[in-house]
C-alpha positions as CSV (number, residue, x, y, z in Angstrom):
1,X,-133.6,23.1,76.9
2,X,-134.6,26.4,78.3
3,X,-133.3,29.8,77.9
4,X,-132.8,32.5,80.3
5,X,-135.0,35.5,78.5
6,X,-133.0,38.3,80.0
7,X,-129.8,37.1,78.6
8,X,-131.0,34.4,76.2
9,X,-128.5,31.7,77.7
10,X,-128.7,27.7,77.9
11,X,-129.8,26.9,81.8
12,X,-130.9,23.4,83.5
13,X,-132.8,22.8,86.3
14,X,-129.1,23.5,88.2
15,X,-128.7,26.9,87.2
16,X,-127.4,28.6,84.1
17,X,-124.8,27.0,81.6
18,X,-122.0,28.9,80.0
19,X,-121.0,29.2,76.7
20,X,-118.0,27.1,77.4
21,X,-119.8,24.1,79.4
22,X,-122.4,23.7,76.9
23,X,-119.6,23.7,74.1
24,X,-117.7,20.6,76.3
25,X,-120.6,18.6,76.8
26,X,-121.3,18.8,73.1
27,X,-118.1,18.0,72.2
28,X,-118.1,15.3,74.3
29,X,-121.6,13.6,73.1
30,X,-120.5,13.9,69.4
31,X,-116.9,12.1,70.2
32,X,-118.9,9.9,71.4
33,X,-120.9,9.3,68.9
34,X,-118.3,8.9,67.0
35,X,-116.5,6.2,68.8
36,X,-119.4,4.3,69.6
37,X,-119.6,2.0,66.1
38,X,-115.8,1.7,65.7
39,X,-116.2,-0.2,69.4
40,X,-118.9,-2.3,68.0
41,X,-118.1,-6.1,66.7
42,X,-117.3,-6.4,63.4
43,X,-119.2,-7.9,60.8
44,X,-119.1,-11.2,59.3
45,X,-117.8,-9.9,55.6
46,X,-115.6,-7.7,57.5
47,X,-113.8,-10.2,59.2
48,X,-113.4,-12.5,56.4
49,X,-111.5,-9.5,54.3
50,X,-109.1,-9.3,57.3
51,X,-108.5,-12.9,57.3
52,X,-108.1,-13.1,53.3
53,X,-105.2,-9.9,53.5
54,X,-101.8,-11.6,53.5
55,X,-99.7,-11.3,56.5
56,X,-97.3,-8.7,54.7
57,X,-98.6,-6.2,51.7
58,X,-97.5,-7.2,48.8
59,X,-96.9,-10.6,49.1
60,X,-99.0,-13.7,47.8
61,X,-100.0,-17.1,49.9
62,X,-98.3,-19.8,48.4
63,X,-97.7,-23.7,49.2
64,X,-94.6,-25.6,47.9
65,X,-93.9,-28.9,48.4
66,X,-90.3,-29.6,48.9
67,X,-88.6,-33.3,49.5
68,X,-92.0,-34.7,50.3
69,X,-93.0,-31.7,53.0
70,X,-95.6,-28.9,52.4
71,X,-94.4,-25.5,53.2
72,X,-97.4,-22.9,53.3
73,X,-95.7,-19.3,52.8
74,X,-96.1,-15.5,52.5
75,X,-93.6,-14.6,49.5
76,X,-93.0,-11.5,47.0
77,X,-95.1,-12.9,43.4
78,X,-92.1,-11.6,41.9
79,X,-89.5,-14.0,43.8
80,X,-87.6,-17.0,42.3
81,X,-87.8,-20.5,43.4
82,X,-84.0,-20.4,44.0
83,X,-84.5,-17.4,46.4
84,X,-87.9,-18.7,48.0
85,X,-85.8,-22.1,48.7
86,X,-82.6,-20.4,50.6
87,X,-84.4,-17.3,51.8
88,X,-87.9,-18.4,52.9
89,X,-87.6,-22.4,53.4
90,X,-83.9,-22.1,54.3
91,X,-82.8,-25.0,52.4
92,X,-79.5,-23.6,51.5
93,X,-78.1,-26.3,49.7
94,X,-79.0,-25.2,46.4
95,X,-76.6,-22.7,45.7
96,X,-77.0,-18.9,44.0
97,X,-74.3,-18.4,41.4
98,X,-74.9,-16.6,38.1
99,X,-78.7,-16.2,39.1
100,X,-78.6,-15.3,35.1
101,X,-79.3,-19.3,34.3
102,X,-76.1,-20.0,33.2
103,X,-73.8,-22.1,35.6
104,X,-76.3,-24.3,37.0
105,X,-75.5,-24.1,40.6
106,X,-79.1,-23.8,41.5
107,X,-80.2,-26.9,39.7
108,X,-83.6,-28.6,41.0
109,X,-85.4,-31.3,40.5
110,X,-89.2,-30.1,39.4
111,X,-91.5,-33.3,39.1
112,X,-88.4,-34.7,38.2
113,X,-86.9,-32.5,35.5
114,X,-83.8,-30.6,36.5
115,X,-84.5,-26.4,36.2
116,X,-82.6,-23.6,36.9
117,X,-84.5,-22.7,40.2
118,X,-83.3,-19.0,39.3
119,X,-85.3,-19.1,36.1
120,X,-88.4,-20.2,37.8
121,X,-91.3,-18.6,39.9
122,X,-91.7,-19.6,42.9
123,X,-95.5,-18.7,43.2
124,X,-95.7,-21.3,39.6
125,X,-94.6,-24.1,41.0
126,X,-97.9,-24.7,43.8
127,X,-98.6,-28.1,42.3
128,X,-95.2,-29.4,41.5
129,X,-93.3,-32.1,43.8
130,X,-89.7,-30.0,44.0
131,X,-86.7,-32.1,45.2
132,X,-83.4,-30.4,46.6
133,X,-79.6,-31.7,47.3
134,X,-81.3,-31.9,50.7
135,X,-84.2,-34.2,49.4
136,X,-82.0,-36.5,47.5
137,X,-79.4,-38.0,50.2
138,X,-77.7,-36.7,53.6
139,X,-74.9,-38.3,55.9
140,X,-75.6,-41.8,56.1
141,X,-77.3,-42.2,53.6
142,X,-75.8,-40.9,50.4
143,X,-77.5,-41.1,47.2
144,X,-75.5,-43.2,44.2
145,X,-74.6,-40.2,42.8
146,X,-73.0,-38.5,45.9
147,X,-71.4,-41.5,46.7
148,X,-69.8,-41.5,43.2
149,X,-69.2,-38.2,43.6
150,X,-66.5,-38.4,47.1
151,X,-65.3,-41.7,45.3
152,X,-64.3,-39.9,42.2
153,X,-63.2,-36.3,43.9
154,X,-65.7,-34.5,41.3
155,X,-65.5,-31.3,43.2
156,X,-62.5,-29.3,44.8
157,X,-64.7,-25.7,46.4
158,X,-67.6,-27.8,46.3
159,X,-69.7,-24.4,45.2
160,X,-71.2,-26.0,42.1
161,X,-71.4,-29.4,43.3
162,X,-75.3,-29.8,44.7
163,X,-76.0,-28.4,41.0
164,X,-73.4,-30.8,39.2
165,X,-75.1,-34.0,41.5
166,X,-79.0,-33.1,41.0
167,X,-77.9,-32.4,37.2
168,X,-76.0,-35.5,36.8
169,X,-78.8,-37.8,38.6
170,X,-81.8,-36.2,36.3
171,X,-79.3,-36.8,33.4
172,X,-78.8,-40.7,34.1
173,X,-82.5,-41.3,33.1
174,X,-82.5,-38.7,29.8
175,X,-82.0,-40.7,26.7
176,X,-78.0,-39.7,26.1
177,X,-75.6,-41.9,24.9
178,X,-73.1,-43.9,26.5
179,X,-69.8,-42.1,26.1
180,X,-67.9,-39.8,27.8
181,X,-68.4,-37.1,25.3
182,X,-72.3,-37.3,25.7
183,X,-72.0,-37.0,29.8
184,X,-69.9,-33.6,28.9
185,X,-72.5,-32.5,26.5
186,X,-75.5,-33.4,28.9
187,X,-73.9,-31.5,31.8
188,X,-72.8,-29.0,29.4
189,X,-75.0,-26.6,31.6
190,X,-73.4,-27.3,35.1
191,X,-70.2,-24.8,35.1
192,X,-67.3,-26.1,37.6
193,X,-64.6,-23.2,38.1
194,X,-62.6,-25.4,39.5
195,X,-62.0,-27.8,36.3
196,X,-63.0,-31.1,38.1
197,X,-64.8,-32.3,35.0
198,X,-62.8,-35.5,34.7
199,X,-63.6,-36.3,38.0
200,X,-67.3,-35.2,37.4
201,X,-67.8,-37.4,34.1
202,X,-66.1,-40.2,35.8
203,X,-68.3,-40.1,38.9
204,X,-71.5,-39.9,36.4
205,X,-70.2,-42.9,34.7
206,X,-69.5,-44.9,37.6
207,X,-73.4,-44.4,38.3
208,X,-74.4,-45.0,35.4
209,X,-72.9,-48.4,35.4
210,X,-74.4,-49.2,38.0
211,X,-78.1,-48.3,36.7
């Protein structure tokens, strides 16, 4: 670029440029210059980074599979499988109680052992087959044990009852005895506020009659 030599300014072939022009169009080629790669496409390894960066920060990519259904899921690492099934999955029959593991409301079947689903984490449980109240029976087609349960009237608020029928069918293929003592102590972990065990170990009973 030349320079006038009188006053030792910037000037094109259209005359002289000011301080201030000269100052713009800089400003103006270095933004840019600056813009110019963020427009550019994005690189292979740059897109597969985005892609691997879970929907929400701090959560993990998890897949449960509940009552025979896969259910692929952004959750907290920290959250319970009782949480994950009512909050996330919205399977609400398992109910929330204590959430200390100590009225068994949120009982589960985990390939086919009955849990506390508020003792377990969710994100452990990625190869496990998980069944629910839901999973086991629904209107018109009740399971044994739900059936047994209506017959018998083992529940009055019905809070505890999904827990006291997933407990109840997990216990009729544990080795307990045959009394009525030994189906007390075997759902000795399945609180009912309402005092319908009576009812309960008679509807467990009737079932396991039947078996």
């Amino acid at each position: 670029m030349a320079f006038d030599e009188k006053e030792n300014k910037p000037k094109t072939s259209l005359g002289r440029l000011s301080r201030r022009s000269f100052l713009s169009q800089a400003g103006a080629m270095t933004a840019a210059a600056a813009v110019a790669p963020l427009a550019s496409s994005p690189s292979p390894a740059q897109t597969a980074k985005a892609d691997a960066t879970p929907a929400f920060p701090g959560t993990v990519s998890v897949t449960l599979r509940v009552n025979g259904e896969s259910h692929a899921i952004q959750i907290d690492p920290r959250a319970t499988l009782l949480d994950t099934l009512r909050e996330t999955i919205h399977l609400t029959g398992t109910k929330k109680g204590c959430d200390h593991g100590q009225c068994g409301a949120c009982t589960v079947h985990v390939n086919g052992r009955r849990i506390n689903s508020c003792l377990a984490l969710a994100a452990m449980q990625q190869n496990a087959e998980i069944t629910t109240i839901e999973g086991l029976g629904g209107p018109g087609k009740l399971h044994p044990m739900q059936d047994a349960f209506v017959e018998h009237d083992g529940f009055q608020c019905g809070y505890c009852t999904s827990g006291q029928i997933m407990s109840a069918v997990a216990m009729v293929k544990e080795p307990w005895g045959k009394t009525d003592g030994d189906v007390r102590e075997a759902m000795s972990g399945n609180i009912c506020r309402c005092g319908a065990y009576p009812n309960i170990v008679a509807a467990v009973q009737a079932v396991r009659r039947m078996s």
